[in-house]
Structures are given as structure tokens and as C-alpha cells.
C-alpha positions as CSV (number, residue, x, y, z in Angstrom):
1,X,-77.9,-29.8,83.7
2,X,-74.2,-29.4,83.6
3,X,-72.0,-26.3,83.3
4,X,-68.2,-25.7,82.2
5,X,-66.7,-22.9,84.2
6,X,-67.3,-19.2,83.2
7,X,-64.9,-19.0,80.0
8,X,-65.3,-22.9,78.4
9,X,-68.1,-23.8,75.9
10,X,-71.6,-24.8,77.5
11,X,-72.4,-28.4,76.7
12,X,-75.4,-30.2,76.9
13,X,-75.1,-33.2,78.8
14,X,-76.0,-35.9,76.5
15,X,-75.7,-35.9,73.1
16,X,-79.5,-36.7,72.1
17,X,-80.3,-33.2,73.8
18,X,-78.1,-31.8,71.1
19,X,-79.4,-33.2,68.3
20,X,-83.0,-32.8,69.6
21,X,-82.2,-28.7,70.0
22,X,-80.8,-28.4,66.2
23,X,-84.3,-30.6,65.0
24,X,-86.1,-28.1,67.0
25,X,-84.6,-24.9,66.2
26,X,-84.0,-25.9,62.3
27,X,-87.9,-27.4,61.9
28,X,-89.1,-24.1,64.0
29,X,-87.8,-21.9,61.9
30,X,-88.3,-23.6,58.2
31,X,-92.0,-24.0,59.6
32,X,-91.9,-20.1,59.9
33,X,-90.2,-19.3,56.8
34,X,-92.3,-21.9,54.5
35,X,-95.3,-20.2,55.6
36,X,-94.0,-17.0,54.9
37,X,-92.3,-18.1,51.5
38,X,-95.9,-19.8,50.2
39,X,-97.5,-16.3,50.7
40,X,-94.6,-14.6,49.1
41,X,-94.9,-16.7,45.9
42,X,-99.0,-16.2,46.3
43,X,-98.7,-12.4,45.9
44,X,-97.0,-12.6,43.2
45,X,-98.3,-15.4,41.4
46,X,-102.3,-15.6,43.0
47,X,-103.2,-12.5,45.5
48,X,-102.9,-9.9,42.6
49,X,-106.1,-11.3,41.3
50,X,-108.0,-12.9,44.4
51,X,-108.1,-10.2,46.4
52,X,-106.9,-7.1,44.7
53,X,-108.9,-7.3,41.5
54,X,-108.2,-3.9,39.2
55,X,-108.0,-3.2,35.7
56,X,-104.2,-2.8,35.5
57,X,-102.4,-5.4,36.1
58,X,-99.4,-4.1,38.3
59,X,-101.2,-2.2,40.2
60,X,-102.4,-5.6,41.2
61,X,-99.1,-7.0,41.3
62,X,-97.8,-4.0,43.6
63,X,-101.2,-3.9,45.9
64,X,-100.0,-7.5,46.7
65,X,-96.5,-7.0,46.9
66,X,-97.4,-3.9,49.5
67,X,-99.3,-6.8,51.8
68,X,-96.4,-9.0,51.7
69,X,-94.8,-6.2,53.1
70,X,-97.4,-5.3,55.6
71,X,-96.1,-8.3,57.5
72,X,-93.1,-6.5,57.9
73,X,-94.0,-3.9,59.4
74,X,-95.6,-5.9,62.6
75,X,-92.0,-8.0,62.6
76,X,-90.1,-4.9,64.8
77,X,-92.7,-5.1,67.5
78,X,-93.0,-9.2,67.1
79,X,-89.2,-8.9,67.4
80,X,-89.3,-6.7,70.8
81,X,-92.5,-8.5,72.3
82,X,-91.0,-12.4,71.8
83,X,-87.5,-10.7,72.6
84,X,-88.4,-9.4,76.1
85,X,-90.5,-12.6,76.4
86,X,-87.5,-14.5,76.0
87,X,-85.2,-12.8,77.9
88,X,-87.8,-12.4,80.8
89,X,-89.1,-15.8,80.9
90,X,-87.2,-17.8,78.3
91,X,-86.4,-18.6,75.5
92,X,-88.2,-21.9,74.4
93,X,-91.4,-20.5,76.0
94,X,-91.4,-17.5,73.5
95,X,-90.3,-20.0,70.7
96,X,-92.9,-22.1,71.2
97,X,-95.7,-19.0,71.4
98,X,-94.0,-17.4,68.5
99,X,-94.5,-20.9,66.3
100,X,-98.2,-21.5,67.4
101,X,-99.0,-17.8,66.4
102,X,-97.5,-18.3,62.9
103,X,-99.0,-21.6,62.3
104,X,-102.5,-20.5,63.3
105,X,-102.3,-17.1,60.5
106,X,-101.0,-19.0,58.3
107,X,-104.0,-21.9,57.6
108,X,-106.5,-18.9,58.5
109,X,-104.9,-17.8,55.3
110,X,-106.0,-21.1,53.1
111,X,-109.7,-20.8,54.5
112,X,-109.7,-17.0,53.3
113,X,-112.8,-15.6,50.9
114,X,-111.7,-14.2,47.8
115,X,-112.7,-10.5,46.6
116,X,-115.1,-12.5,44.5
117,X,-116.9,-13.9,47.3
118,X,-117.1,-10.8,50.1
119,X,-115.7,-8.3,48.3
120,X,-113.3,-5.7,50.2
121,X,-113.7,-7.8,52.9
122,X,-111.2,-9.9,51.7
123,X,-107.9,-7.9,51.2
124,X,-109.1,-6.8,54.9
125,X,-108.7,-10.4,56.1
126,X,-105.4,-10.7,54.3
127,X,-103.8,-7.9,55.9
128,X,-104.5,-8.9,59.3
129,X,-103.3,-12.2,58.8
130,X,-100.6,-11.1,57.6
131,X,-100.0,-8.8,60.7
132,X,-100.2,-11.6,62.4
133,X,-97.9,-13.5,60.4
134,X,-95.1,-10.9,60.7
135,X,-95.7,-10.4,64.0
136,X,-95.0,-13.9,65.0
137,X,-91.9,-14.3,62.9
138,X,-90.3,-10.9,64.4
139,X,-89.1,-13.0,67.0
140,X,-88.2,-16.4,65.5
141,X,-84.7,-16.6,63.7
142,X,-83.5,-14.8,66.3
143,X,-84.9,-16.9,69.2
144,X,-83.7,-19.7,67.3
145,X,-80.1,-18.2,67.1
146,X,-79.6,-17.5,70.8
147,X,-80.6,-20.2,72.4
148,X,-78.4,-22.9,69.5
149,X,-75.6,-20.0,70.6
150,X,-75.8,-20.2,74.4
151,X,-76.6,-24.1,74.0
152,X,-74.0,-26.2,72.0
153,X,-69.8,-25.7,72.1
154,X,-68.5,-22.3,71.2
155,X,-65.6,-23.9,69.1
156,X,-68.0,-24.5,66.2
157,X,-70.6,-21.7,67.1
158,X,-71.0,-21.2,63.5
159,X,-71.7,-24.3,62.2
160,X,-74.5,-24.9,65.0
161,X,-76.3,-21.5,64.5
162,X,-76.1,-22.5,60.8
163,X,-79.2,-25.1,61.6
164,X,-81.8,-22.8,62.4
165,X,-80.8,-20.3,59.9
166,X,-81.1,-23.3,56.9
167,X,-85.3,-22.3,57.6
168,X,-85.3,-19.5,54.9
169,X,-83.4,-21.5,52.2
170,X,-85.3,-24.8,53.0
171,X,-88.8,-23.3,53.8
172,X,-88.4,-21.8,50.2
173,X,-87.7,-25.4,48.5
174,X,-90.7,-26.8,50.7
175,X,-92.7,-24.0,49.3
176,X,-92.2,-24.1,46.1
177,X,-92.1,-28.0,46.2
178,X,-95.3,-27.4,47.5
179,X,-97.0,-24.9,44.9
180,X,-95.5,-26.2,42.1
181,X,-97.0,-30.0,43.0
182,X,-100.3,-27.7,43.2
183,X,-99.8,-26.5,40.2
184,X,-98.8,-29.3,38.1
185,X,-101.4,-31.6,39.4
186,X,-104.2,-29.0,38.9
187,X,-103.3,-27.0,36.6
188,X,-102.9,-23.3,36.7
189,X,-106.5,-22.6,36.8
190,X,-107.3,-24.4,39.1
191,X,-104.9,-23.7,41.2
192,X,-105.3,-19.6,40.6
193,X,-109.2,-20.8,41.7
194,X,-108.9,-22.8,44.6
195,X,-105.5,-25.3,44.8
196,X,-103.6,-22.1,46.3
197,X,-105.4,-22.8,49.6
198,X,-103.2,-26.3,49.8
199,X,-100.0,-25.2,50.6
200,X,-101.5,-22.8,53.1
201,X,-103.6,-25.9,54.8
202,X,-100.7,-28.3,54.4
203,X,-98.5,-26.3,57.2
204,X,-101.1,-27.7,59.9
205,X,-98.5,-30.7,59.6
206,X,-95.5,-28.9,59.6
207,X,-96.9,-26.6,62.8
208,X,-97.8,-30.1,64.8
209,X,-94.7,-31.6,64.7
210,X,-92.7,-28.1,65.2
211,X,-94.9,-27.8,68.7
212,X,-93.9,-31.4,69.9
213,X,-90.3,-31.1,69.0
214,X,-89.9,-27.5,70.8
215,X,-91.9,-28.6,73.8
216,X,-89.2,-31.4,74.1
217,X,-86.1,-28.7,74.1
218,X,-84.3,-28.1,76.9
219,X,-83.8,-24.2,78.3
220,X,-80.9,-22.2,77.5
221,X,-77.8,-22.8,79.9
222,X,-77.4,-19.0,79.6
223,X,-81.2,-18.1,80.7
224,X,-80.7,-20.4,83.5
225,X,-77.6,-18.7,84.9
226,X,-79.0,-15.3,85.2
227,X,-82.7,-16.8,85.9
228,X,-80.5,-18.0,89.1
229,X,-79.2,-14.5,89.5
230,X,-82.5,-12.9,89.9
231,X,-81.1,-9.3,89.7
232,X,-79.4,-9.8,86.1
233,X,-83.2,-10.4,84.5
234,X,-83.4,-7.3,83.2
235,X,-87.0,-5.4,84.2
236,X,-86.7,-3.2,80.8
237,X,-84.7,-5.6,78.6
238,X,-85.1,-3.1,74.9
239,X,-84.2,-0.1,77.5
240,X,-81.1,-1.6,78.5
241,X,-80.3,-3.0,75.0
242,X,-80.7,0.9,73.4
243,X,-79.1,3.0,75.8
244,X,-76.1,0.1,76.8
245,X,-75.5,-1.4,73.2
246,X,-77.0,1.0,70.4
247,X,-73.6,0.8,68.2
248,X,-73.6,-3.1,67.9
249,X,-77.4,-2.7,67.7
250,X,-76.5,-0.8,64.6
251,X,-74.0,-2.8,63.1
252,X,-77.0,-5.4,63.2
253,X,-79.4,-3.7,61.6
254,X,-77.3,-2.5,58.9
255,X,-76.1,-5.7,58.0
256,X,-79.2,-7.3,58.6
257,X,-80.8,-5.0,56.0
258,X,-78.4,-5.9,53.3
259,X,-78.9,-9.6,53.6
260,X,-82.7,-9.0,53.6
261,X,-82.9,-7.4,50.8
262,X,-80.4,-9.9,48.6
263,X,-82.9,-12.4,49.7
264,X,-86.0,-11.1,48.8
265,X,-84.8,-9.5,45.6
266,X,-83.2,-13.0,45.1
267,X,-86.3,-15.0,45.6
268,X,-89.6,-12.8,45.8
269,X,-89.0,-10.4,43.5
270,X,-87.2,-13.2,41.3
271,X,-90.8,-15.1,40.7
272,X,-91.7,-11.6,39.4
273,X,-88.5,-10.7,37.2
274,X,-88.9,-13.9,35.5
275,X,-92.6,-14.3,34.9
276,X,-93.2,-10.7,33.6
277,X,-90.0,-9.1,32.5
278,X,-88.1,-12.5,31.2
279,X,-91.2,-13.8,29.7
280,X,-90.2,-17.4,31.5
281,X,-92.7,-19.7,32.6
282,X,-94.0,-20.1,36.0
283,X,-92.5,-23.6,36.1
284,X,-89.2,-22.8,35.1
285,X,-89.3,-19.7,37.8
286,X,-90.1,-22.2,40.7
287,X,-88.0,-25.0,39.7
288,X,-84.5,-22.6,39.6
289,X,-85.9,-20.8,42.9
290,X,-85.9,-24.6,44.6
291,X,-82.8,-25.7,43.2
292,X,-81.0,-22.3,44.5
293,X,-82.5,-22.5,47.5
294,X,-81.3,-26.5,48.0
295,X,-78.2,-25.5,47.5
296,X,-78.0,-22.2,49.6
297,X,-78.7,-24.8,52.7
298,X,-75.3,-26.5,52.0
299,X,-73.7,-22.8,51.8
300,X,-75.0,-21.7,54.8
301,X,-73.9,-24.9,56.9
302,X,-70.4,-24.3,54.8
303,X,-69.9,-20.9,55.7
304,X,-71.0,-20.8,59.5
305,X,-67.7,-23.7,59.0
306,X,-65.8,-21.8,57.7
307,X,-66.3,-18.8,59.9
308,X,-65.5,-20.9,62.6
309,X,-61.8,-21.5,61.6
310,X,-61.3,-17.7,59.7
311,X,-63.6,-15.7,61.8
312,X,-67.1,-13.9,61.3
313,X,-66.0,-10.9,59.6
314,X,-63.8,-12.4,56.6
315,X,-66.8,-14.8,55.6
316,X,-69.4,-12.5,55.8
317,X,-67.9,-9.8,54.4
318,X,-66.7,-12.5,51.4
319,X,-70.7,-12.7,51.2
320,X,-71.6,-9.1,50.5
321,X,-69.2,-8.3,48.0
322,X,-69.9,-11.5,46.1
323,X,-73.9,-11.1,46.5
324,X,-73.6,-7.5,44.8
325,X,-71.8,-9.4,42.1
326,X,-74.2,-12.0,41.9
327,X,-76.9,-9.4,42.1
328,X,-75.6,-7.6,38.7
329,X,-75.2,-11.2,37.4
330,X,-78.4,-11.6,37.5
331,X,-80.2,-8.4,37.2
332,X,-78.6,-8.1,33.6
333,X,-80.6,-10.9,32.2
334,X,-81.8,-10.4,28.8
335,X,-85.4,-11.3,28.0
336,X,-86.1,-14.8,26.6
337,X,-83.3,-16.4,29.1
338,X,-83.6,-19.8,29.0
339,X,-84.0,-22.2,31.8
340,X,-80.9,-23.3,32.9
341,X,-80.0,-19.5,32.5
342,X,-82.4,-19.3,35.1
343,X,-80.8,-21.6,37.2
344,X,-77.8,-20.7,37.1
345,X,-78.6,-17.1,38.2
346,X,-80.2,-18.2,41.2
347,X,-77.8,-21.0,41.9
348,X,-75.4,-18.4,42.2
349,X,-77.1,-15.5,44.2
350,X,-78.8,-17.6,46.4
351,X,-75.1,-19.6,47.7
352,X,-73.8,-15.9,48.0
353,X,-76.4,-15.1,50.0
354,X,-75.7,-18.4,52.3
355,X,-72.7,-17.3,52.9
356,X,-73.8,-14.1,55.0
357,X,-76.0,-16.0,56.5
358,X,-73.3,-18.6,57.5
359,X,-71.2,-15.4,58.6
360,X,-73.3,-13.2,60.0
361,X,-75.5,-15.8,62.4
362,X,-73.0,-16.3,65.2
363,X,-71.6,-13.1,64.7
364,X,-75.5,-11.4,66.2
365,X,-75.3,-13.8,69.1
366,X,-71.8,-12.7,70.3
367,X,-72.0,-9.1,69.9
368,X,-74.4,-8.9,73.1
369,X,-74.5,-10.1,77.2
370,X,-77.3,-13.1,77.7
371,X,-79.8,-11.0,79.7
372,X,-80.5,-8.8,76.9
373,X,-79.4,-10.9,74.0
374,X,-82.8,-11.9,72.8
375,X,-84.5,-8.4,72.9
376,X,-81.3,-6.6,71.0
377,X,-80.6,-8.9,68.7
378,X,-84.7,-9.3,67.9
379,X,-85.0,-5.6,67.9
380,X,-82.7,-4.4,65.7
381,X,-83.1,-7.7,63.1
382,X,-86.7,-7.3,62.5
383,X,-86.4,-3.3,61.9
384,X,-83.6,-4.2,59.6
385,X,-86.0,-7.0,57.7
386,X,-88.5,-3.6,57.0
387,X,-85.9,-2.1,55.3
388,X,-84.4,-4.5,53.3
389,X,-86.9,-7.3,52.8
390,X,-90.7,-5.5,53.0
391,X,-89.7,-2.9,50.6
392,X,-87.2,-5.0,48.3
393,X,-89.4,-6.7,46.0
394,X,-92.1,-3.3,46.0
395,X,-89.2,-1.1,45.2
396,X,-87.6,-3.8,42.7
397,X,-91.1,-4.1,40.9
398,X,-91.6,-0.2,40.6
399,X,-87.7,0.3,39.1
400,X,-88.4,-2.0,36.7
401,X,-91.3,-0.2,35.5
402,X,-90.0,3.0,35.9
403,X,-86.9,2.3,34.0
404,X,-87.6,-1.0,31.9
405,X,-84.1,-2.3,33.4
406,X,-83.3,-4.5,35.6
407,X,-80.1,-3.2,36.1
408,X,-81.7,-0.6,38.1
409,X,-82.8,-3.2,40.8
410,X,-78.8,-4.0,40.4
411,X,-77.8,-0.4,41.6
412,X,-80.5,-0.7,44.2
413,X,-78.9,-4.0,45.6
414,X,-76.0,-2.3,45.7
415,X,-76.7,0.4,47.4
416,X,-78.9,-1.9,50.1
417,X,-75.3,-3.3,50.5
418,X,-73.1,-0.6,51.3
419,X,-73.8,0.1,54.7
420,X,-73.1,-3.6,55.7
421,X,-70.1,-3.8,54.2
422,X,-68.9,-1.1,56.3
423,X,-70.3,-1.9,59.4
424,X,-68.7,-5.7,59.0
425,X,-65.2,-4.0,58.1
426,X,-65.3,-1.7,61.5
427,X,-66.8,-3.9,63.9
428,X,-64.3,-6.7,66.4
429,X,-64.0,-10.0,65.2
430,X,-66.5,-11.6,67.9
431,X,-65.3,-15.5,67.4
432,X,-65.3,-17.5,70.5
433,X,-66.9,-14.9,72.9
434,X,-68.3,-16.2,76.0
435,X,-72.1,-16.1,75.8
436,X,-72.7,-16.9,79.4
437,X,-71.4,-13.4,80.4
């Protein structure tokens, strides 16, 4: 392996290394995210009667909601455990363990019982898969992030960290492809019966060829320099990260937390805004969730571009304020929109939304030194993610029963958003740091 002197960009050597890490990082994490988008979709559309079967209907709804956002609250600890793996032993290592663990949760989920069948049992089983699930994905994006960051030229640091953060966006369009070829082959019935367990099953594919890619990737340039400093690998990596960088750790978090909770409140809770409150049609929910999402890839790749030539905090600060925008755009709906309304609304939030993802991706990676970057940068993420995206579509749900508006879920957004907006206008402008230091 090759290294520029201490201030250049790190290279790989050929240029089949490079396009083998992007594969890897991007198919790593849209295996992650489509299994965690099929189960998001499944609460809302499937769960609420499988497992949690009472006599009001949204307290089904929100008993399945609440498990979706069980996962999240095993994602901080996922995020510190595959963090201080990564930064202790490396980072492909903990990528690869954090990929097998998803996969394996995630196809336990398609052999599940139903309540029907074992009763509370069940839900039981749910839950800790799903534990498992956020557990696994606590340490993903971010792994993904840092070692695209430390691994390809710093000039366009925000177009290569783009790749692995395409897996929300694309995991949702492979999900929904997914449930809505389940659904329009079977029928809803059937697939409310049995025909949800395919989308679960079909990830066994995606998780295969994830593993091989991923066990082909090359270390981080980054992990090797300190690995060959044996006193820089930090003994007490989430130590070091609280009591050395707890402000950037913050800035993390809080805009972490506002791009979490655009996105689930953009796609999760959308399924249930437009099925229940709308009065759309299951069809017409998934195909403008997989045309947004399509499109939100492009705007993510676009804006990590563009941050690249006018820095990390104009873009993603350009994405907050618009996604509020696009969040009262679409939160003041009226019921009976039509399709293409549909579409449009989520064409719109979900591009916003790529653009903080576009800004904010390199912007995590350079705000911390390598031999703590995995375990910072994992920590405060996935405490963010609890915030933002396990409670986002449970709090969304509840205002719009509470206040039979969804411009109350608007306000919410809004207020989700605040703190990021201020933590992107105070913090340095971070483009073309150094990530070997």
C-alpha cells in the first residue's frame, strides 16, 4: 500500500481497489438500510395485526411503531461496540461483523410465528430481533463513512462519502420494490397472511454478496498508520472521544437528529400519513416513496459535489432550511390528495433531505483525529438516530391523533430542526482536513 506525505490525499494504489471500496461500502450499507426499511413499512402496513392484535386499531399501529423504535434504542451501544471495534482492530473487520449480524435478524424476521400461532410469544421474538437489528446497524453508516473518508482523495471527499450514504435512499426503493412486487403479485391478503415473509427471506441474497464484496476491501490507510504506531490505538477509544471532543460530538448529534427525523417522518411515518389520514391507497403510498427515494440517490451524490467546491456548512445548512420547507409542504396535505400529489410531496422532501446527507457525510468524518474517529462519530450518530428517527414516526402518529392535523407533525419537524441549524452555522468549515492526523 502506498501513502502521500502527511498533508496530501491518501490514494489507493490501483484504481480497481477504488471502485471495489465504493461497491462495498454502498452495497454494505443499502443491505443494512433495506432490511431496516422492509420492517419499517411492515409495522406500519403488517405488524400492527400479526403480532400486536387489539381491538383498536392504533393502538396497534403505535405498538408497532414503538418496536420499530426498539431498534433504536440498541443502535447507541451498536454504535460504541462496532466503533471501538473499528478503531481497535479495524475497520472492515467491524464492517463485516456488523453486516453478518444484520443479515442474520433480519431473515430470523421472515421465519417469525405470528400472535395467531404462539401467541405473546411473538411480539417477544420481534423485539429481540429487532434489538438485534439496531444493534448491528449502530455501527454501519458510520463505519462505512470513515473508512470511504480515510480511503479515496480528499479533493472530492464529498462526493466519495456520498456512496455509502446512497444505502438509506436506495435500500428504501429496494424495499418497497420489493413489498410492493409482494403485494401486487399476491394480493393484499395474502400478503398481510404470509407474502410479508418474502422480502424479509429475499435479503439472504443481498447479505451474500455484501460479505464477499467486504471481505475483498482493503484496510483503511488511516487504521494502518496508527496500527503502525502502537501507542496512538487508543485503549479507551469512547473515553478519549467524550472527554477530548464532546463539542464536535455535539454538533454531531444535533445535526444527526434533525436529519433523522426528516427521514423517518419523510418515509415511515409517510406510509402512515397517507394510508390512514389521506385516505390514499397502499399502492400509491409505495410507488411515490420509491420514486422519492430514486431520486434522493442523485441528490445525495449531487450535494456531497457540491460541498466539495462550496464547502460542508453552506450545503448542508441549504438542506435544513429547505427540508423544514419541504416538511410544511407536505404536512399540509389535504385529504383525498391525489397520486401524483403524492409524488410530488415526497419528490421534494426526500431530495431536501439528500442534500444534508450529501453535506453533512464528510463533514462527521473531518471533525475528528483517526484513532478515535470510528467510536465518536458512531457514538454520538446513533444516540442522535434515537432521537430523531425512533421516536419520529411514534410522535408523528400520536400528533396526528391528538390534533387531527398534520401540520402539527410540521411544527414538530421544525422544531427537530432547530438545533442543527445552529450547530451547522457555529461550527468550522472542515473541507479538506487531513484524516491521517
Amino acid at each position: 500500500m502506498n501513502f502521500h506525505p502527511a498533508g496530501a490525499p491518501s490514494v489507493r494504489s490501483s484504481q480497481a481497489a477504488r471502485v471495489r471500496l465504493l461497491i462495498a461500502s454502498s452495497i454494505g450499507t443499502i443491505v443494512e438500510w433495506y432490511d431496516f426499511a422492509i420492517f419499517a413499512v411492515c409495522a406500519a402496513l403488517v405488524f400492527n395485526t400479526a403480532f400486536f392484535p387489539v381491538s383498536d386499531p392504533l393502538a396497534g399501529l403505535l405498538a408497532a411503531l414503538a418496536t420499530q423504535a426498539v431498534g433504536f434504542v440498541a443502535r447507541p451501544l451498536g454504535g460504541w461496540f462496532f466503533g471501538a471495534l473499528g478503531d481497535r482492530i479495524g475497520r472492515k473487520r467491524s464492517l463485516v461483523a456488523s453486516l453478518l449480524l444484520m443479515g442474520g435478524s433480519t431473515v430470523a424476521m421472515g421465519l417469525l410465528p405470528t400472535y395467531a400461532q404462539v401467541g405473546a410469544l411473538a411480539p417477544i421474538l420481534l423485539v429481540a430481533l429487532r434489538l438485534l437489528q439496531g444493534f448491528a446497524v449502530g455501527g454501519e453508516s458510520t463505519g462505512a463513512l470513515v473508512i470511504v473518508a480515510e480511503s479515496l482523495p480528499a479533493r472530492q471527499r464529498g462526493l466519495w462519502t456520498g456512496f455509502p450514504m446512497v444505502g438509506g435512499p436506495a435500500g428504501n426503493v429496494l424495499a418497497t420494490a420489493a413489498i410492493g412486487a409482494a403485494l401486487g403479485t399476491f394480493g393484499q391478503a395474502a400478503f398481510a397472511d404470509w407474502a410479508w415473509r418474502l422480502p424479509f427471506l429475499a435479503s439472504a441474497v443481498l447479505i451474500l454478496f455484501g460479505f464477499w464484496v467486504r471481505r475483498r476491501v482493503e484496510e483503511s490507510p488511516a487504521f494502518i498508520e496508527v496500527q503502525k504506531n502502537q501507542h496512538d490505538v487508543p485503549r479507551a477509544p469512547l473515553r478519549e472521544a467524550l472527554t477530548r471532543h464532546p463539542s464536535d460530538m455535539v454538533r454531531v448529534f444535533f445535526v444527526k437528529a434533525a436529519e433523522s427525523a426528516l427521514f423517518y417522518l419523510f418515509s415511515s411515518f409517510f406510509i402512515v400519513l397517507s394510508t390512514i389520514y389521506l385516505a390514499a391507497s397502499r399502492s400509491d403510498a409505495l410507488n411515490a416513496l420509491f420514486w422519492g427515494s430514486l431520486l434522493e440517490v442523485a441528490a445525495i451524490l449531487a450535494a456531497g459535489a457540491a460541498a466539495d467546491r462550496f464547502g460542508r456548512r453552506p450545503v448542508t445548512l441549504v438542506g435544513l432550511v429547505t427540508g423544514v420547507m419541504a416538511a410544511f409542504y407536505l404536512f399540509t396535505l389535504g385529504k383525498g390528495a391525489s397520486a401524483a400529489e403524492l409524488t410530488a410531496a415526497t419528490l421534494l422532501t426526500l431530495s431536501c433531505h439528500g442534500v444534508i446527507v450529501g453535506g453533512m457525510s464528510a463533514y462527521f468524518t473531518e471533525l475528528f483525529p483517526a484513532r478515535v474517529r470510528y467510536t465518536a462519530m458512531s457514538t454520538a450518530y446513533s444516540a442522535a438516530a434515537v432521537l430523531g428517527g425512533a421516536l419520529a414516526p411514534v410522535i408523528g402518529t400520536w400528533l396526528l391523533e391528538v390534533f387531527h392535523t398534520p401540520l402539527a407533525v410540521g411544527i414538530y419537524a421544525a422544531a427537530m430542526v432547530v438545533p442543527g441549524i445552529w450547530a451547522m452555522a457555529t461550527t468550522r468549515e472542515t473541507r479538506g482536513t487531513d484524516l491521517l492526523l
